[in-house]
Residue, then its C-alpha position, 0 to 999 in steps of 0.5 A: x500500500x502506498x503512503x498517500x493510500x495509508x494517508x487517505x485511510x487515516x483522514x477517512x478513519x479521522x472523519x468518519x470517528x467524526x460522525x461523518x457518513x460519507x468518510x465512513x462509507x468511503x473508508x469502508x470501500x477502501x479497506x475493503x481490498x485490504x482486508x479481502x487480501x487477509x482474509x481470503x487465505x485464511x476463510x477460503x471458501x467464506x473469504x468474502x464472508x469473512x470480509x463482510x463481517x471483518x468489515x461490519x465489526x470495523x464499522x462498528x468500534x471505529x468510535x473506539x480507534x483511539x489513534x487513527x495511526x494505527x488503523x491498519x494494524x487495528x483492522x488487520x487484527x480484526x479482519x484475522x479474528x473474523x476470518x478465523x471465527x467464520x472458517x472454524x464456523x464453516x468447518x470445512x475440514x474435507x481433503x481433496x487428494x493431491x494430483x501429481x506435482x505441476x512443473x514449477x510455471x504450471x497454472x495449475x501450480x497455485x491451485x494446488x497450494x490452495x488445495x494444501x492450504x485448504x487442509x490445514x486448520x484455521x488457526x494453522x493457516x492464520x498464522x502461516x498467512x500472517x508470518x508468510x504472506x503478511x511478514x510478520x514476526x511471531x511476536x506480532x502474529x501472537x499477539x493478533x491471534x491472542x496467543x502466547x508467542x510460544x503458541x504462535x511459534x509451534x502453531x507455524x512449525x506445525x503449519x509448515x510441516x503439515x503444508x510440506x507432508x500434505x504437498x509432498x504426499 
């Protein structure tokens, strides 16, 4: 995201914690890329779901955002436990068998990783998303997902080496 895209989101979060309709209508749709991004791997199927109720939670506690600053972070958090909240709900907990392993280049590449990523758990894929795709530390992961950072740290072995198993089985 680019700066003057983060400034825009703290002057519509500023606005709209103002009482201001439009800024919160306005932010919503801005916010919405972001948290589709982040809750798509971890909801799967209900990626959309997750991102609707992540964004009904934001609109919400905006009022409660103390510092605009922090939005990103402050959204990201929520957008993470709606998303693990709708897959856990979902229970969508059904294999698919792996084909063979495409050549690396193989649009059918990415759909197996889906496929791999379909098998783990909420929590797992929650904390492979946000080390491995949003970058974080398991520090920050841990305290997103409200657990220990010990917590985070096994939840990530444990991630990858399901994701490996699954991938090479």
């Amino acid at each position: 995201m680019s700066p003057a895209d983060r400034d825009r989101g703290i002057a519509l979060a500023r606005a709209a914690r103002a009482g201001n309709t439009l800024a919160m209508d306005d932010l919503l749709d801005h916010l919405t890329p972001y948290v589709a991004r982040i809750c798509t791997p971890i909801a799967r199927a209900d990626g959309p779901d997750a991102t609707q109720e992540a964004l009904v939670a934001v609109f919400k506690a905006l009022r409660g955002l103390r510092e605009p600053e922090t939005l990103y972070g402050w959204v990201r958090a929520i957008a993470v436990r709606e998303a693990v909240r709708v897959a856990q709900r979902a229970a969508r907990a059904v294999p698919a068998e792996l084909a063979d392993v495409p050549e690396h280049g193989d649009p059918q590449l990415a759909a197996d990783i889906d496929d791999v990523l379909a098998r783990l758990s909420p929590g797992h894929r929650a904390v492979l998303v946000l080390r491995d795709v949003e970058g974080l530390d398991e520090e920050s992961a841990a305290v997103l997902l409200g657990v220990p950072a010990g917590t985070a740290k096994s939840r990530l072995h444990r991630a990858r080496s399901s994701f490996r198993k699954a991938w090479f089985s």
